[in-house]
ZAMARGU-4260 file (C-alpha; in steps of 0.2 Angstrom, whole numbers, plus 5000, padded with zeros to 4 digits):
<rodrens>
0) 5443/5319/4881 | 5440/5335/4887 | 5431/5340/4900 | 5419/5355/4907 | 5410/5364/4921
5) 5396/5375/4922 | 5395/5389/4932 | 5383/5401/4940 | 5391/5418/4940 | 5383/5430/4952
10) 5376/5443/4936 | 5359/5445/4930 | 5362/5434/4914 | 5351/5418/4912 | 5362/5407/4907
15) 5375/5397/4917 | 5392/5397/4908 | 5404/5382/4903 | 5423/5381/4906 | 5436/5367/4900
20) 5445/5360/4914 | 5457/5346/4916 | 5451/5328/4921 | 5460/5331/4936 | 5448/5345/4941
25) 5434/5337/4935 | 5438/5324/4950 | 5439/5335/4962 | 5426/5348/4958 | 5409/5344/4965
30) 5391/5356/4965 | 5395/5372/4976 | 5411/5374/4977 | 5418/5390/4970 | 5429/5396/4958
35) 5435/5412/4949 | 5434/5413/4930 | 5436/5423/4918 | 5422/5435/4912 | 5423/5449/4900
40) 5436/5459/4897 | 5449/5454/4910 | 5437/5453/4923 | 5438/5439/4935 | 5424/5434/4945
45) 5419/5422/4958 | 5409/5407/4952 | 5400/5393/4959 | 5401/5375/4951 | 5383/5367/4947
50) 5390/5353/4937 | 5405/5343/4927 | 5403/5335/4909 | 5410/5332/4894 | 5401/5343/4881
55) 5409/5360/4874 | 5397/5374/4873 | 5389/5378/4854 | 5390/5395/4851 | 5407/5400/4860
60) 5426/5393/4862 | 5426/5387/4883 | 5440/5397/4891 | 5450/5388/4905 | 5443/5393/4924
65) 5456/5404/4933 | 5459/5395/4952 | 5451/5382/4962 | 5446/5392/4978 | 5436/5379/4991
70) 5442/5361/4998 | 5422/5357/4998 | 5406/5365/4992 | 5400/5379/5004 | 5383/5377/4996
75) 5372/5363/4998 | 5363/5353/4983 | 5345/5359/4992 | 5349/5376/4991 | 5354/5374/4971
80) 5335/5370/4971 | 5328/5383/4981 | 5338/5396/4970 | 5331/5387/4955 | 5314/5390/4963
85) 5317/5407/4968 | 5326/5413/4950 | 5309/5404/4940 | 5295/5410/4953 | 5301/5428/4954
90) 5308/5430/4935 | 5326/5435/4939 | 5343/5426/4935 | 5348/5412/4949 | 5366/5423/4947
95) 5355/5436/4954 | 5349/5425/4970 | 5368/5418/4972 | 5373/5437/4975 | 5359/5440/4987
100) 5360/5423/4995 | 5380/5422/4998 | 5388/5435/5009 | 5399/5447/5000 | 5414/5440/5009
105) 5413/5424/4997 | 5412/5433/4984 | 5430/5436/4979 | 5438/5453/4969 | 5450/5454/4959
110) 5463/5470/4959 | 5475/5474/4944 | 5492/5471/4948 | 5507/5478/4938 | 5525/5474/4939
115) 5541/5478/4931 | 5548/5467/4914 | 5567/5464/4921 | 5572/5460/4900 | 5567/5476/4895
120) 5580/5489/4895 | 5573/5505/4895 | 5584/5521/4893 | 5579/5534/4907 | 5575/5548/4895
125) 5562/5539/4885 | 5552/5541/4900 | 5541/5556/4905 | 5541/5562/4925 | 5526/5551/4928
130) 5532/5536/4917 | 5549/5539/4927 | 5541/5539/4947 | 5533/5521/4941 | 5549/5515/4935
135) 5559/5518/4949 | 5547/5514/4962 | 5544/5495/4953 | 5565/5495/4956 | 5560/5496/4974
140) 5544/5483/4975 | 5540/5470/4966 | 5523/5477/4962 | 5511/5490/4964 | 5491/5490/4963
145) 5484/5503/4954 | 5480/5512/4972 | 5498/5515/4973 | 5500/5521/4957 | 5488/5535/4960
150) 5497/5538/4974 | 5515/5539/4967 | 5510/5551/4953 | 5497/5561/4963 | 5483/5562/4950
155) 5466/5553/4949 | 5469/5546/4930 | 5482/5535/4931 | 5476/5523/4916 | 5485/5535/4901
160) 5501/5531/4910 | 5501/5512/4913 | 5495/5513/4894 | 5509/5519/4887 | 5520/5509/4899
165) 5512/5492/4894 | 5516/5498/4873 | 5534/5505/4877 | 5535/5487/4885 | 5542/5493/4904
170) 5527/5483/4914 | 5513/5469/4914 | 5501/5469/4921 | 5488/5454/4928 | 5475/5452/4941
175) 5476/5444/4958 | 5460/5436/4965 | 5461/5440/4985 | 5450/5431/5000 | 5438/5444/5009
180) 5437/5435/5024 | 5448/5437/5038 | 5445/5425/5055 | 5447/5434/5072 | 5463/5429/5079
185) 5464/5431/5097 | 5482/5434/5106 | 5487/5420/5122 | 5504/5420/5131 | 5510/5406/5141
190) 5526/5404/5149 | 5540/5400/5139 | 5542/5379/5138 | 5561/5382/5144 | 5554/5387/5162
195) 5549/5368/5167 | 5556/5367/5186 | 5554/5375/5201 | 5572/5381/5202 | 5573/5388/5185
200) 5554/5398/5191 | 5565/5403/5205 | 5580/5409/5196 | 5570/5417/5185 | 5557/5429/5197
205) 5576/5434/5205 | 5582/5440/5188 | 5567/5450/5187 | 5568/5457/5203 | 5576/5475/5196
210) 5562/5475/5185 | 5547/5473/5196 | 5532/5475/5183 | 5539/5462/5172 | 5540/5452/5187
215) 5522/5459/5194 | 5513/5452/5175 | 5524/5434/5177 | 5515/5433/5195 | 5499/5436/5189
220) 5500/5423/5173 | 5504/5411/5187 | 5487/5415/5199 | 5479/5416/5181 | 5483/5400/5177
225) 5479/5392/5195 | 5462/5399/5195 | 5458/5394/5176 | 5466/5378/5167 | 5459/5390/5150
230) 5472/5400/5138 | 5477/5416/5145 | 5472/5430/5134 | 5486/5444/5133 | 5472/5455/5137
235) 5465/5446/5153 | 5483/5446/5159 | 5486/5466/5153 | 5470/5470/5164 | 5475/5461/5178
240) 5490/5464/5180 | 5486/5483/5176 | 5504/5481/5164 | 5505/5491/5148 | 5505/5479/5133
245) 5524/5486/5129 | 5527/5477/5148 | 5520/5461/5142 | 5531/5461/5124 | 5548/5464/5132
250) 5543/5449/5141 | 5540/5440/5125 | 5556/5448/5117 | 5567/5440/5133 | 5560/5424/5127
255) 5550/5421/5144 | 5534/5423/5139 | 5528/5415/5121 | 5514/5421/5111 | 5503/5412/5100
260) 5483/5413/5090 | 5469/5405/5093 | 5458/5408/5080 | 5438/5411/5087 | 5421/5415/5083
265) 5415/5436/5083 | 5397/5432/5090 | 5401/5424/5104 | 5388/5419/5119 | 5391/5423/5136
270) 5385/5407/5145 | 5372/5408/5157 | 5362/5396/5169 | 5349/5390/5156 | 5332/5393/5160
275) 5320/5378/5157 | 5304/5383/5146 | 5288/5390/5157 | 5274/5378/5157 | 5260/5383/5146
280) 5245/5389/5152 | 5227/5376/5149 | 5224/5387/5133 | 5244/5386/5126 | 5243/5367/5129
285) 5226/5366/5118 | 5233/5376/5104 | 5250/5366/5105 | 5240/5350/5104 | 5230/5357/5089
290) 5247/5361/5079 | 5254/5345/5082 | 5239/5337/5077 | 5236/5347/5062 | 5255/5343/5056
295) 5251/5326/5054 | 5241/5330/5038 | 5245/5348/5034 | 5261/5353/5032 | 5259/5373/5034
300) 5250/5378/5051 | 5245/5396/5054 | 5241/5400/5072 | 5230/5415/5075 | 5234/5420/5093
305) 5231/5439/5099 | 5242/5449/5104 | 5252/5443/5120 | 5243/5428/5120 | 5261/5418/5123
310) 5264/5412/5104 | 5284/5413/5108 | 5281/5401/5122 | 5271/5389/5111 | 5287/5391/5097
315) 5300/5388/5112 | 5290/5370/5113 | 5289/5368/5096 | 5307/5371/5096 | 5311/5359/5109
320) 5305/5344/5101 | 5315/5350/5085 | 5331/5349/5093 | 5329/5333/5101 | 5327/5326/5084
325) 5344/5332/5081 | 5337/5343/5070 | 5341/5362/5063 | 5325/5377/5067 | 5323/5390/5058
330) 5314/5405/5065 | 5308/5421/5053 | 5307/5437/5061 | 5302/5454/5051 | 5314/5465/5060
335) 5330/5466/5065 | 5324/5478/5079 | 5314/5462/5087 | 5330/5448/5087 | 5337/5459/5103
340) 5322/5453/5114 | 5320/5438/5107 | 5338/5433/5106 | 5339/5433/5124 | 5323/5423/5129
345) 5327/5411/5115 | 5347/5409/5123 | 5340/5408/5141 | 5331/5394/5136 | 5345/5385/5122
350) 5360/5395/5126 | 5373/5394/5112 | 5361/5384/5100 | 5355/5401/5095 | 5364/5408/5080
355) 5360/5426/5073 | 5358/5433/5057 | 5353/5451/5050 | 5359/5464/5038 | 5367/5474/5053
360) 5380/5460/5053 | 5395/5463/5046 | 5403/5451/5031 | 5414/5442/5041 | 5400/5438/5054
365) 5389/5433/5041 | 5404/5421/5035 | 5405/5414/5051 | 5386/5409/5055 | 5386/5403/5036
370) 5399/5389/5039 | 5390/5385/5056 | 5374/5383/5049 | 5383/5373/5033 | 5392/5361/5045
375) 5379/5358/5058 | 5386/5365/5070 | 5381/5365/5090 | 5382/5383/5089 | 5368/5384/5074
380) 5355/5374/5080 | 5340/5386/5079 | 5342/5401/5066 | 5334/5417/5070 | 5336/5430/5060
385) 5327/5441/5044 | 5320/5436/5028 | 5338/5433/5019 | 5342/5419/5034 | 5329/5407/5022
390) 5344/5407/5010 | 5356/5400/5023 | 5364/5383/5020 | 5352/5372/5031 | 5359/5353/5032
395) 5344/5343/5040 | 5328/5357/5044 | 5316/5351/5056 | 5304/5366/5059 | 5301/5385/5051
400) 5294/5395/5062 | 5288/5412/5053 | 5282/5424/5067 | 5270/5441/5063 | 5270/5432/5044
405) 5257/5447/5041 | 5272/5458/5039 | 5278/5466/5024 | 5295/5467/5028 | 5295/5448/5022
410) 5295/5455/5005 | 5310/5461/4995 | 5310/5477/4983 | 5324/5481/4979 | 5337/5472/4969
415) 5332/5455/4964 | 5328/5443/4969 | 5311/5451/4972 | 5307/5437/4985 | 5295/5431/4999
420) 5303/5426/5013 | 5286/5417/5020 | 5281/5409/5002 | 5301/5405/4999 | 5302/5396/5017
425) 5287/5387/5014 | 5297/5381/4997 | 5315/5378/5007 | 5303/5367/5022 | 5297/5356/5007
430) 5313/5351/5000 | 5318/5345/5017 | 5300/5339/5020 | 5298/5347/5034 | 5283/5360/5043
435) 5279/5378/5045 | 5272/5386/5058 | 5265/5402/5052 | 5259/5415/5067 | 5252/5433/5068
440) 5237/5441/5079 | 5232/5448/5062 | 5236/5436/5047 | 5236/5441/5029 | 5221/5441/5021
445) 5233/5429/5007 | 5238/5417/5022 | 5218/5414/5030 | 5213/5415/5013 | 5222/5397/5011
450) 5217/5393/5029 | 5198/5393/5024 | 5201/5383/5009 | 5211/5371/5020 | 5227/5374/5010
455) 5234/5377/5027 | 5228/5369/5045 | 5223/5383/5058 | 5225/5386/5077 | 5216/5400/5084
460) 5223/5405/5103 | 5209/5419/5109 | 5213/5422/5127 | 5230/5434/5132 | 5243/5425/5144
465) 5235/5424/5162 | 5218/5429/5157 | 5222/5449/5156 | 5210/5459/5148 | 5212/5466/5130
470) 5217/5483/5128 | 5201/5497/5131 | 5203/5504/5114 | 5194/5522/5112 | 5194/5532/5097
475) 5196/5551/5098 | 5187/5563/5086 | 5200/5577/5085 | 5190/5585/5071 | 5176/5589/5085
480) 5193/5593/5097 | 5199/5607/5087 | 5183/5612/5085 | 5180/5614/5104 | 5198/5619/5106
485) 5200/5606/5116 | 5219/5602/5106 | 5235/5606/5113 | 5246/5604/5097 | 5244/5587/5094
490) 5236/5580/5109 | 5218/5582/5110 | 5214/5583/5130 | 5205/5565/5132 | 5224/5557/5127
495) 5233/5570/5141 | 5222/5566/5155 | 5225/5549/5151 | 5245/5549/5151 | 5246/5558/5166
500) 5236/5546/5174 | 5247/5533/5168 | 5262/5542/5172 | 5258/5546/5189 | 5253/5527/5191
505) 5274/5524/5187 | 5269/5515/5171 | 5276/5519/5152 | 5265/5527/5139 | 5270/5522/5120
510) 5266/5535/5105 | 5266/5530/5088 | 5266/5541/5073 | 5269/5534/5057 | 5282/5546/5050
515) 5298/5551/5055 | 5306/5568/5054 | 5300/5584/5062 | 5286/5591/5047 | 5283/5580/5029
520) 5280/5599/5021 | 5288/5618/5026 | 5278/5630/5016 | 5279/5648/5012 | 5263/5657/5020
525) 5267/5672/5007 | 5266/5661/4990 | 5262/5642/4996 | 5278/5639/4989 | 5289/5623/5000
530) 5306/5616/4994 | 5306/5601/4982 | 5319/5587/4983 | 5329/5591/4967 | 5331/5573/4961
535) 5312/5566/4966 | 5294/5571/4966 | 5291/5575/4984 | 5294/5588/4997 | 5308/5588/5009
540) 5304/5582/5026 | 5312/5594/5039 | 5322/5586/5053 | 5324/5597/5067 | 5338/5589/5075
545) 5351/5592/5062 | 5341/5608/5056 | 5340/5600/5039 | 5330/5594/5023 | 5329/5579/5019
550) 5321/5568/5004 | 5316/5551/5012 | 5318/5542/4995 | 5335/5547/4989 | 5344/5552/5005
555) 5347/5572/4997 | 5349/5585/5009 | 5349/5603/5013 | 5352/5615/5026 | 5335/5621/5031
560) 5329/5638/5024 | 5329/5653/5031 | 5318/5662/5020 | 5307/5657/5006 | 5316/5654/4990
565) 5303/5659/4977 | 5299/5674/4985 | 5310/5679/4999 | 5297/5680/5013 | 5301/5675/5031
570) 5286/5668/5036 | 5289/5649/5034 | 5276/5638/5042 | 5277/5617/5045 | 5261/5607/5038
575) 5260/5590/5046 | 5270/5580/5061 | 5283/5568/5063 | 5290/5557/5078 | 5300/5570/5080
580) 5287/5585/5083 | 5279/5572/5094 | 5296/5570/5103 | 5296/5588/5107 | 5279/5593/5112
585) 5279/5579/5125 | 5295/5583/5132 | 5286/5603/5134 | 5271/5593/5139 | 5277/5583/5152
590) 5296/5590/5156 | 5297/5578/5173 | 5296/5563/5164 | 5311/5554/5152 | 5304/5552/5132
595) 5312/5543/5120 | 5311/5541/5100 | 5312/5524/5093 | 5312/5525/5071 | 5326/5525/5056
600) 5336/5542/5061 | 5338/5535/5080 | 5343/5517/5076 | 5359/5517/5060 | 5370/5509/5072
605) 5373/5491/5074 | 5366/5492/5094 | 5356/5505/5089 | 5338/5495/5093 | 5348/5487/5106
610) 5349/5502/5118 | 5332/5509/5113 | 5324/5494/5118 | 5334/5490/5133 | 5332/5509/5139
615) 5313/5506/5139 | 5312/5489/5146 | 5324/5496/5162 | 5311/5511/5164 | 5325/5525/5159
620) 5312/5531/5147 | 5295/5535/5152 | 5285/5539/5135 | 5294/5533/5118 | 5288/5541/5102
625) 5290/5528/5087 | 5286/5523/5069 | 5279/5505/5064 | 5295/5499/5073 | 5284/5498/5087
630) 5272/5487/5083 | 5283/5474/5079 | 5281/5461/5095 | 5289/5470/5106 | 5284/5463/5122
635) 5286/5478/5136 | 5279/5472/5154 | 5277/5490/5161 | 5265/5499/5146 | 5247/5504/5152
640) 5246/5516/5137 | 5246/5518/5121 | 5241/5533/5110 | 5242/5534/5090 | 5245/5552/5086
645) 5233/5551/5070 | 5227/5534/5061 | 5220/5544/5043 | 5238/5545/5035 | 5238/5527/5034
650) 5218/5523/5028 | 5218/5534/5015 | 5235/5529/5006 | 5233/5523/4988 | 5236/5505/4987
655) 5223/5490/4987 | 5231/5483/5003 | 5229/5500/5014 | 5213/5496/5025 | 5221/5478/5029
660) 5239/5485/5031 | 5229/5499/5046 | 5221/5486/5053 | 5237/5476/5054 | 5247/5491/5062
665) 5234/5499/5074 | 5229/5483/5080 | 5246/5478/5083 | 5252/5495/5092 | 5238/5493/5102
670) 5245/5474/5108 | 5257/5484/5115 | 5248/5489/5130 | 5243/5479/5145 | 5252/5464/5143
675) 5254/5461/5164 | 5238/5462/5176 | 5232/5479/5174 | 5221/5483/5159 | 5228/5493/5145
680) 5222/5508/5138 | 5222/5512/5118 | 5216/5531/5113 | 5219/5534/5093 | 5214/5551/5087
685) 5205/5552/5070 | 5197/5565/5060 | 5184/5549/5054 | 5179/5539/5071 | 5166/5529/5060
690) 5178/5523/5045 | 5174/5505/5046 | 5192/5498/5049 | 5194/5509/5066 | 5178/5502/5072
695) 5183/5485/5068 | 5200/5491/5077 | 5192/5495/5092 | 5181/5478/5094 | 5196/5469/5089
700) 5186/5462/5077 | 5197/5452/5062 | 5183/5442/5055 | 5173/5456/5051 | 5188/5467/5042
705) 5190/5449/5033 | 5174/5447/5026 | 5174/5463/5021 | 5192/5465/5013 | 5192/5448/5004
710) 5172/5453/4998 | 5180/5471/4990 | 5196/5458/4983 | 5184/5447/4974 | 5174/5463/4969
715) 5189/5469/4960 | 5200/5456/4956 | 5214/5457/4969 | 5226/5444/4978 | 5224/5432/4986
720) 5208/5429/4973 | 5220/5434/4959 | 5238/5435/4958 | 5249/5450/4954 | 5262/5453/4944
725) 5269/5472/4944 | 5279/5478/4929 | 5288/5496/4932 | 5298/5504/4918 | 5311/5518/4925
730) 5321/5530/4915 | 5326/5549/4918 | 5318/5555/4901 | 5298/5557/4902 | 5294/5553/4886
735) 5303/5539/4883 | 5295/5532/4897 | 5278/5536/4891 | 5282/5529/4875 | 5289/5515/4882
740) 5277/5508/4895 | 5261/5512/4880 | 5270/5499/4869 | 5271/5487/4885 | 5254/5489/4890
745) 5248/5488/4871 | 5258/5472/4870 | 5252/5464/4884 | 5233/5468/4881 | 5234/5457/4866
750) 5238/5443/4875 | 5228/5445/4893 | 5217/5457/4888 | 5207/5466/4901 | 5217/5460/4914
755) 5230/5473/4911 | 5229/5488/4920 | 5239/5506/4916 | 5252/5508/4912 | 5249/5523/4928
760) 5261/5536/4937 | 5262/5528/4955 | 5259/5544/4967 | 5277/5549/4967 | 5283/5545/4950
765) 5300/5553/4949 | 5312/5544/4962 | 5332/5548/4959 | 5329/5557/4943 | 5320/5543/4935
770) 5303/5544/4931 | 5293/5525/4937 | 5278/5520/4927 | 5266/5506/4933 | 5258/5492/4923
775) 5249/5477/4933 | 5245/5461/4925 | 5231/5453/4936 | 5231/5432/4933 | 5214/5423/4936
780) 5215/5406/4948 | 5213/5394/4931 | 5225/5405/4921 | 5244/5395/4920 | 5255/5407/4930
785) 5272/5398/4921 | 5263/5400/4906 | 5259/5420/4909 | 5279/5423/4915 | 5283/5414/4897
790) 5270/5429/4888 | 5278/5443/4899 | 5297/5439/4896 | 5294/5436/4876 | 5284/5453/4876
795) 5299/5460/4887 | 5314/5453/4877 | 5303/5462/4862 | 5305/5478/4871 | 5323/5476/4875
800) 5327/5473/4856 | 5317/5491/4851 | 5334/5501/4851 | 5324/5516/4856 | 5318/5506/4872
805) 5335/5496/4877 | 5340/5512/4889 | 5324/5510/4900 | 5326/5498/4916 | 5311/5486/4917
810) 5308/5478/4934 | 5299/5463/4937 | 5289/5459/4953 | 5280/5443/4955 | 5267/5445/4969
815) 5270/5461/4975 | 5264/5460/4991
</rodrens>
């Protein structure tokens, strides 16, 4: 009887696939283990196991899988589901979600390996020079890869030449699946085992008394040891005994001291006394009552607290009581950039419980947190990290905690899964039947929304910690500054009066500008002319500190002009600021004082938040200049001042969510300041003091910016009153686009009628030489969503079989938040 398996392969292709395997396999095998198959044309891939049977595909013959590759699965049955979930919810392929869900580590590669036939006689002068170099250098290896091919021939094509090898029948050639996780081995010596008694110590420290360093690094392991009954490390004894490590190997090659490997973690916490958790204020211990009250009929609580109310204090309590349920916690963060603060609040209070997981981690990091979480380990007991730490292998969740949910970080753009990491964790706390704490000072309109309907139970915490005041908010018309000339480049007077004030008081002063770069537009004052990214729609953005261009879509760049290059005139002028104009005039502004500049270009590295934010909280840096970094819960005892350079970029953006999105962000910022005893100060400059939003902004005022954004949603069919789904055709020809995304939208129209909009250019429509072209399908509260994703696959597989259509990429993105 034979038997089978189906696989998930991590591709965008629907199905899962079946191979014939032995009953032997078939016994062993169980749901998420992998294996590598083979897919294609001699391609190997790493797959995962979602099931054994006994029934041979239809359509195709079932080839035989390649290697076994786990003892056990390194997935879990519950994250099968959740992948299920994700792949139906957000229309993409759950091959898709096992790629983004798995680090790349696990995902095993195959390399072509080619080595000599030894029946084959082959007569020297039937080879070319380049046949020949192969030949002779398979005499000396067994086999070569095709890296050291190129290598031996010295040219980039080295196919042609294994081609006609492989038909004059000198070589094979086959692939080798290889691991891409490597543990950290760390080196120990001890003293060798032969050395047991005091005489033979003795004889030995005289035989190294002609070589006194060798004997200097023996003393040492011995004081070493005495202090510490832990292995000795060949670098804590190197260090110590301030021996070169070529000291410390003759030791090892005269056999008196033996090395060997301990295999260890890479994240490793330096234990600490532990803190215990501060005790809650009267207004902490209300709001924590209410939660847990709440939980016992709702499972999905959001807690509207203001900004430094002391939410972290209430989730450490929370977190607590988690834990001494033998239960894991899962705690969501929008930013990498916030996990350093919180990190080390969260291990003063747990120590090594807290495990750590981001994007800045590298694969064999990644590895290493998956298996702890996987096995329940004491060392992954609470899981903070970024939205992709909600596909983790969670064994027994008690709690998700999802902090500033408001934040669209959460979402996922680009590749699929186009997820939500709130909406998916709310999904991954079901299956375990667990609860989800949801907290932000300023919700999502989508998450109160289902508050007010009682979907979800709320907690509204309205006083900051210790009873300080809110933040003095101001706004600043710089239109009536210029006027008056009352503007030194950027700063209008009211917000330098108030930063040397603050500075002269020894506090720090935070300035937020959402843009990075030096000027968004350089422009010819001759013709108007400014340089164009070659491969997008937009301007380059001058960066000052590299003296470049540079395209903040595609990455292209380019030495900064000289002189114009439609006209040749000289006279180049900058429209527009960036953090790092802002960076410069404060540094003319206020030369005394220490500024510091907190966005993209100033944290790449994998500490680069890290020293940013540990700079600031020491008081090196007296002002930093940031993007919306900045507003992310940073909590920053010593700020009295915040200023935000120019609030009108934001409001006037064209998207549905813009006015809730600058409320979100200033009023955030603004949480910033004041979080001790003194009062904080808030000046934002505008050209529109009265828009609505900033007056909301400045009373701190959510319900009001509530009322009025769900009103203008209901008005116009918008989530969280309607749900989205955004369809986006790309391709680098503009016609075909055009054509392309008319025969969507005149497809779709038949079936939902008015509740299609476009197909629209978004405002830049040309990103890496392909042209983008919108088309939103709005989905009323009685419509079936399932029933609306069946209509727009159908409609899209009709596209895809239109042969002058197949080239144009279609992206799907389910409530595109």
């Amino acid at each position: 009887m034979p038997y089978f398996v189906d696989v998930i392969l991590p591709i965008p292709l629907e199905k899962f696939f079946t191979y014939r395997i032995s009953q032997a396999e078939s016994e062993y095998l169980s749901p998420g283990m992998r294996i590598s198959v083979p897919f294609g044309k001699q391609k190997i891939y790493t797959a995962l196991v979602y099931q054994t049977h006994q029934n041979p595909p239809l359509v195709y013959e079932a080839k035989d899988i390649h290697q076994i590759l786990d003892e056990q699965a390194i997935v879990t049955h519950k994250q099968i589901e959740l992948w299920q979930w994700i792949a139906k919810y957000y229309m993409c392929s759950v091959g898709e979600v096992m790629r983004a869900a798995l680090p790349s580590a696990f995902l095993l590669e195959s390399e072509t390996i080619i080595s000599r036939k030894p029946e084959t006689l082959v007569n020297d002068s039937d080879l070319k020079d380049d046949e020949f170099l192969i030949y002779e250098a398979l005499h000396h290896q067994t086999s070569l890869t095709i890296q050291d091919i190129t290598g031996i021939v010295d040219k980039k094509q080295v196919l042609p030449v294994i081609k006609r090898l492989l038909e004059k029948e000198v070589i094979s050639v086959h692939e080798e699946v290889y691991e891409k996780y490597k543990p950290k081995l760390v080196r120990y010596v001890k003293l060798n085992t032969k050395y047991q008694s005091e005489t033979d110590i003795r004889n030995l420290l005289e035989n190294l008394s002609r070589a006194p360093k060798q004997r200097d690094v023996v003393m040492t392991l011995f004081s070493l040891s005495a202090k510490t009954k832990k292995p000795i490390k060949v670098s804590d004894l190197s260090e110590e005994s301030q021996a070169s490590s070529a000291i410390i190997k003759a030791l090892i090659d005269k056999n008196i001291l033996e090395e060997y490997f301990i295999q260890t973690d890479r994240i490793e916490f330096n234990e600490t006394a532990r803190e215990t958790s501060k005790q809650l204020n009267k207004a902490q211990n209300t709001a924590l009552d209410n939660i847990s009250q709440q939980f016992e009929n709702q499972n999905i609580v959001l807690l509207h607290g203001v900004t430094s109310s002391g939410k972290t204090e209430i989730y450490v309590k929370l977190i607590e009581k988690a834990l001494k349920q033998n239960k894991q916690v899962l705690y969501l963060l929008p930013e990498i950039a916030l996990t350093t603060q919180l990190v080390s609040r969260l291990q003063s209070y747990f120590g090594e419980q807290v495990a750590v997981f981001h994007s800045k981690y590298s694969n064999n990091e990644r590895v290493e947190v998956w298996n702890q979480v996987l096995n329940n380990s004491p060392k992954a007991q609470v899981i903070l990290g970024a939205r992709s730490s909600v596909l983790l292998p969670f064994n027994i969740l008690g709690l998700v905690i999802v902090d500033e949910e408001h934040e669209q970080s959460y979402k996922q753009f680009d590749p699929a899964p186009r997820y939500h990491a709130r909406d998916t964790a709310v999904v991954l706390a079901s299956l375990f039947n667990t609860k989800v704490l949801l907290g932000s000072a300023t919700p999502s309109l989508e998450s109160y929304y289902n508050a007010t309907l009682g979907k979800y139970g709320m907690v509204e915490l309205n006083t900051r910690f210790n009873d300080v005041l809110m933040p003095d908010i101001e706004l600043v018309d710089i239109k009536d500054k210029h006027k008056r000339k009352r503007m030194k480049g950027h700063f209008s007077d009211r917000l330098l009066e108030e930063m040397t004030e603050t500075l002269q008081d020894g506090h720090q002063i935070i300035l937020f500008q959402n843009r990075r770069g030096f000027a968004p537009i350089i422009e010819c004052l001759t013709c108007g002319h400014s340089p164009q990214c070659p491969n997008c729609d937009v301007s380059l953005t001058y960066h000052q500190y590299r003296d470049q261009l540079r395209c903040h879509y595609c990455g292209y760049t380019s030495v900064m002009i000289k002189k114009c290059e439609a006209c040749g005139s000289v006279d180049l002028d900058n429209k527009g600021f960036g953090t790092e104009q802002v960076e410069e005039e404060v540094s003319q502004l206020f030369p005394d004082f220490k500024v510091g500049r907190m966005d993209l270009d100033t944290t790449r590295g994998k500490y680069g938040y890290e020293k940013i934010i540990t700079a600031f909280e020491q008081q090196e840096i007296d002002i930093l200049v940031g993007t919306q970094m900045l507003t992310k819960g940073l909590d920053f005892r010593n700020v009295k001042l915040v200023g935000v350079m120019n609030a009108d970029n934001m409001l006037n953006f064209p998207d549905f969510r813009a006015h809730e999105r600058s409320f979100q962000l200033l009023l955030q910022v603004s949480g910033r300041a004041g979080r001790t005893d003194t009062r904080g100060k808030v000046l934002i400059q505008t050209y529109n003091p009265y828009h609505n939003i900033l007056q909301q902004v400045s009373t701190n005022d959510y319900q009001s910016m509530y009322k009025e954004q769900i009103n203008d949603r209901y008005n116009f069919k918008y989530p969280p009153i309607y749900r989205l789904i955004k369809i986006t055709l790309k391709h680098k020809d503009y016609n075909r686009v055009n054509t392309g995304a008319d025969w969507f939208a005149k497809s779709l129209r038949m079936v939902f009628k008015e509740y299609v909009l476009g197909p629209e250019f978004p405002p830049v429509s040309r990103v890496r030489n392909q042209y983008h072209k919108n088309i939103l399908v709005k989905i009323p509260n009685g419509q079936s969503l399932a029933k609306t994703k069946e209509a727009i696959i159908k409609v899209n597989n009709s596209f895809s079989s239109v042969k002058d259509f197949r080239a144009i990429r279609v992206v799907l993105n389910v409530d595109n938040y």
